[in-house]
N, C-alpha and C positions, 0 to 999 in steps of 0.2 A: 229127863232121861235117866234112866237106872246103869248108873257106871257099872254093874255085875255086870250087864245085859253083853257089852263088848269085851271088859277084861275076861270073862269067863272062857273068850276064844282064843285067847293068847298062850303062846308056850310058861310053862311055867317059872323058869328064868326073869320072864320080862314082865310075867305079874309081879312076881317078888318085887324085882328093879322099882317097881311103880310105886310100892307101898311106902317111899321114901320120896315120894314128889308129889305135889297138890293137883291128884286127880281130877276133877272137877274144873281147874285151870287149863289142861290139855287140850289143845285145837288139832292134833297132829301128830301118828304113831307110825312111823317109817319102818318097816321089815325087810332088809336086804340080804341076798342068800351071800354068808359068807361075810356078811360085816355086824357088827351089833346093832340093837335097835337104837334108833334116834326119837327121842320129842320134840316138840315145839310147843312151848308154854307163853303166852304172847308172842312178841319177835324174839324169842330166846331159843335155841336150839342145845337140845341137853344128847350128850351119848348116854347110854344107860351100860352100867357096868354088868353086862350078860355076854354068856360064851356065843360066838358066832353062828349067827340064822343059819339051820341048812333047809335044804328042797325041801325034805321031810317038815319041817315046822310050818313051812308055808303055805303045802297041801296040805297040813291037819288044821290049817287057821280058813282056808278057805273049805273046808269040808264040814267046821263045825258052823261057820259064818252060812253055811247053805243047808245047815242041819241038816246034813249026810243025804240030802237031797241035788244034787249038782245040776239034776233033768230042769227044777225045778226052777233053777235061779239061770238057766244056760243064756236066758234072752239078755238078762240083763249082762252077761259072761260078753257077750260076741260084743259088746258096747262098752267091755272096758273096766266094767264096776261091779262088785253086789250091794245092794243095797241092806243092813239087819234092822232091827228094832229099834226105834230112837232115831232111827234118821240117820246113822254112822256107815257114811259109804266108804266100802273099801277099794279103793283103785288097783287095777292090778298091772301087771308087765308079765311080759314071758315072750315065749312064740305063738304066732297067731298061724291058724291051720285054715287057709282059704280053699274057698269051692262055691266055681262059679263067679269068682270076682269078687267076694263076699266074705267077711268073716264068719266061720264057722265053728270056730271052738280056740281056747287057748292053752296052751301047754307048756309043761317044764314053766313054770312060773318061777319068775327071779326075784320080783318084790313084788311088797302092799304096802298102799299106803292107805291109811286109816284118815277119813278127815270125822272129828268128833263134832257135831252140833252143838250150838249154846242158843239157851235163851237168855236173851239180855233186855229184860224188861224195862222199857218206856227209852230205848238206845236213839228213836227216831225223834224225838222230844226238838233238835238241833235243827231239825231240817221240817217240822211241820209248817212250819209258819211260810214256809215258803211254798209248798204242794199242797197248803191244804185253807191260799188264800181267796178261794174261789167259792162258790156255792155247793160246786162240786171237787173231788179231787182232782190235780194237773196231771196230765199223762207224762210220766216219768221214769227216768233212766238209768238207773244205778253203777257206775263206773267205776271198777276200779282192777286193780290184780286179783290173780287167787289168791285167798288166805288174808285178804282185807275186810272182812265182813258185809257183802253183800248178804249173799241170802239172811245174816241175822238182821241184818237192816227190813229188810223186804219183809221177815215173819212179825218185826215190828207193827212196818206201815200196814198191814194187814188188819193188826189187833186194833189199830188207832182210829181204821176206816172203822171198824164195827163200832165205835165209842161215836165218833165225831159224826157219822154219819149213818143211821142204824136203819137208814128207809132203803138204801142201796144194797143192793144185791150184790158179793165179793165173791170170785170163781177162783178158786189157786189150782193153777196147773202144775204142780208137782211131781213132774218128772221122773226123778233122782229119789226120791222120798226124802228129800234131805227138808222142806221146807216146813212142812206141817208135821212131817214121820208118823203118820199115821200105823200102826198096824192092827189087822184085823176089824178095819173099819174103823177104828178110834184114833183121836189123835194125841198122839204124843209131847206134841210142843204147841204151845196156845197162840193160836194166828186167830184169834176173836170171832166172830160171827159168820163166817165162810164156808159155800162148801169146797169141796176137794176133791182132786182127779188124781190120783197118784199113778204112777204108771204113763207107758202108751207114752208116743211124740205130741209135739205139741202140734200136730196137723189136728191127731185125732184129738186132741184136747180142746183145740180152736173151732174144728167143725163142729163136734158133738155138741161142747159145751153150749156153746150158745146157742147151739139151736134148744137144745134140751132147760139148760138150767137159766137162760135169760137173766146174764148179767150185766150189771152195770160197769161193774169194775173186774179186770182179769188182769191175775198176778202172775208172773211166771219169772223164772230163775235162768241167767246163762240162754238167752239169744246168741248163738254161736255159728248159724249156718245161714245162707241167701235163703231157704225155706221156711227159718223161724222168722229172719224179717218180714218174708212176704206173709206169712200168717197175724205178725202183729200189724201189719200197715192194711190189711184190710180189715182185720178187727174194728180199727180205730177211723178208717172209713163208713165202718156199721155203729158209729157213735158210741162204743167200747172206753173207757178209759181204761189204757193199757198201762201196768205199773210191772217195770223186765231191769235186769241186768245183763251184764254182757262184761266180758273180760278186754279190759284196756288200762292202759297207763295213766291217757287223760281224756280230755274233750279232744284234743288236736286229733290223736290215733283214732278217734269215733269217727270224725270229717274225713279220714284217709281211706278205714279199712269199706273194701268192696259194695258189702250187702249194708250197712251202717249207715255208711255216706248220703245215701239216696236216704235214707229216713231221718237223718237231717235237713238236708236238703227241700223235702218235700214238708220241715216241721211236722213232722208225725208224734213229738213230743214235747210238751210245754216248758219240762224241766229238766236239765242234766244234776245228780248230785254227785260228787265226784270223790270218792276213800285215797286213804293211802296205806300201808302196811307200818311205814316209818316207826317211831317208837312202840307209838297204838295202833293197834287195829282197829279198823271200823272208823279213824282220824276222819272229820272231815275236812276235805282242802276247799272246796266251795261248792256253791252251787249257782248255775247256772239258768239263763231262760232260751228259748228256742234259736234264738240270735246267736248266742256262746255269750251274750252280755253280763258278767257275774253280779248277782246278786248278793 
């Protein structure tokens, strides 16, 4: 990813700020209206010595982030985020303007927060031997907090499936654009031999994909709703290995929360691998087989 691609959108203040901390190390650029910007370099949290964000900076950060297109990016607006070049979603806050029950647009924006993509080549190295002791890969479950490295985990195990296993077919449902960051059809961050859906829910990534691109293996980021479970539990009823994350603390919280529970339950995956944010990111605390039995 081209660090211009996102410093280019920032007040000027807080580029400056930047060119005195290791770019490139950055996971996390907080823009709050009325307080200074924040980093996050590992688990380290740094204030950045710049004059306090106002409204004006963070509608000219989300104006350049939509290249002065707002129409263009509004879908992704009503959900929260825009996605730019490289994969670097920017989260937003403000007031949400409903109609009809729905979100329809956001306003007066108070913060962004910026999560920066990394690629960390051969990160999954730790945990192959365990998902990948089969003929085929293990249907697997990525657990941990935000800002643990899942998704870089997951663009890993993507690239390893194309190595290890090059006769299978790999579908990434790319959401968020955060996993592959494709733009303009190319990708950004190297997820190995795969194609790529970027955009759209993962209804429409589940339905189409398979029916259209007949994959073996379907990658997806943040299981977050009872519709992305039932999308993957019947993927993986159509003999799909399903490789997902999903936001929890541990295996325990997976067994409790709602839509989860029943795809334990029902072993809908071979493997739990479990992060933690603690010192490192990306740490692994274990992993698991369909029992909760750690391996």
């Amino acid at each position: 990813m081209g660090v211009e691609t996102w410093l280019k959108i920032l007040p000027d203040p807080v580029r400056e700020a930047l060119n005195h901390l290791p770019v490139q190390q950055i996971y996390e650029l907080r823009l709050r209206v009325n307080a200074p910007a924040v980093v996050f370099i590992d688990a380290q949290r740094f204030t950045l010595p710049t004059p306090l964000i106002t409204r004006e900076d963070l509608d000219n950060v989300v104006h350049k982030a939509a290249e002065y297109a707002i129409y263009a990016v509004l879908d992704q607006m009503v959900q929260g985020f825009i996605t730019i070049r490289g994969g670097v979603r920017i989260g937003l806050a403000g007031e949400l303007v409903m109609a009809d029950g729905q979100v329809a647009a956001i306003s007066n924006i108070s913060s962004l927060c910026l999560r920066l993509p990394h690629q960390v080549k051969n990160c999954a190295y730790p945990v192959l031997p365990y998902i990948f002791d089969l003929k085929r890969p293990a249907k697997t479950l990525i657990i941990a907090p935000p800002g643990a490295g899942k998704t870089t985990l997951l663009r890993d195990i993507a690239k390893q499936i194309g190595n290890k296993y090059p006769q299978l077919n790999t579908l990434i449902l790319d959401e968020r654009g955060e996993l592959a960051a494709a733009y303009q059809g190319e990708n950004q961050l190297d997820v190995g031999n795969a194609d790529v859906i970027t955009g759209g829910n993962k209804s429409f990534g589940f339905l189409n994909g398979l029916r259209s691109l007949r994959p073996d293996v379907v990658i997806t980021d943040e299981i977050a709703t009872a519709d992305d479970a039932e999308m993957v539990r019947n993927a993986a009823r159509s003999g799909v290995i399903v490789m997902a994350s999903t936001h929890a603390a541990d295996l325990d919280e997976v067994r409790h929360k709602p839509y989860l529970c029943d795809l334990y339950n029902e072993g809908v995956f071979d493997r739990y691998v479990v992060l933690t944010t603690g010192e490192r990111a990306g740490e692994v605390v274990g992993v698991f087989d369909r029992s909760g039995r750690r391996l």
